[in-house]
VOGU-3710 file (C-alpha; in Angstrom, 3 decimals, decimal comma):
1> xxxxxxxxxx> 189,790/63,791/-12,898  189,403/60,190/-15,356  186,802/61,459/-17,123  189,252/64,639/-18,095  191,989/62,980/-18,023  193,568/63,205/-21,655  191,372/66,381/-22,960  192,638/69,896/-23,406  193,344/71,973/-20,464  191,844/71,392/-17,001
11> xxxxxxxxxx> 192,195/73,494/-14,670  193,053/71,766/-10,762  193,545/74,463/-7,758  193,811/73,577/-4,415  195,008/75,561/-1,283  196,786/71,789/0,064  200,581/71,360/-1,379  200,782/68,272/-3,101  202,563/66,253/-0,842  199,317/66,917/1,828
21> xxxxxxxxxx> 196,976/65,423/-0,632  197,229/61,834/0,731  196,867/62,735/4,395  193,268/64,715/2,868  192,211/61,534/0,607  193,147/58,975/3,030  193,513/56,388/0,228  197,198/56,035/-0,756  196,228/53,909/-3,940  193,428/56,310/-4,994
31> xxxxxxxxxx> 196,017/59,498/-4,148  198,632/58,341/-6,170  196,058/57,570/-9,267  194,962/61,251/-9,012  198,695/62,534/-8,743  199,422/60,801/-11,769  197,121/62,022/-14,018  197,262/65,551/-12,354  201,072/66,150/-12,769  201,837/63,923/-15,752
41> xxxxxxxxxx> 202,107/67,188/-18,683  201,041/69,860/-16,132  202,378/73,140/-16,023  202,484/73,980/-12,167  201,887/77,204/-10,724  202,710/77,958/-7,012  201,610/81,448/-5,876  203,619/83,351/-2,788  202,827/85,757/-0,846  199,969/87,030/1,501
51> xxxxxxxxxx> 196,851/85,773/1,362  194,465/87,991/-0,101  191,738/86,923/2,373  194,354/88,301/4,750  195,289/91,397/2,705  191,624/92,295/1,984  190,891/91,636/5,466  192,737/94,270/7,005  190,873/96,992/4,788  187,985/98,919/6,310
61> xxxxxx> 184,002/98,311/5,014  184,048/101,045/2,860  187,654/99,878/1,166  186,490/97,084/0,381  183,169/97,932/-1,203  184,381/100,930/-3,418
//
């Protein structure tokens, strides 16, 4: 994240909300230095809905291959 830090669009997904991300790091200091730099000018996008592992899970073998 430093060395993008400052250049034109990066892209940052993650399947943990935001406020879980120090609980995964462990490192409140190093946490908060990645939180700043990932939310200061972001745009953030939160998706809803059902998982499409779930969704495409429930179709048979040959639904999902056609």
């Amino acid at each position: 994240m430093d060395d993008h830090h400052g250049q034109p669009s990066t892209l940052v997904i993650s399947q943990l909300p935001t406020d879980q991300w120090y609980a995964s790091i462990g490192d409140n200091t190093l946490a908060d230095a990645i939180q700043d730099r990932r939310m200061h000018n972001a745009h953030r996008l939160q998706l809803r809905g059902e998982s499409m592992r779930k969704i495409l899970g429930q179709l048979t073998e040959d639904e999902h291959l056609g």
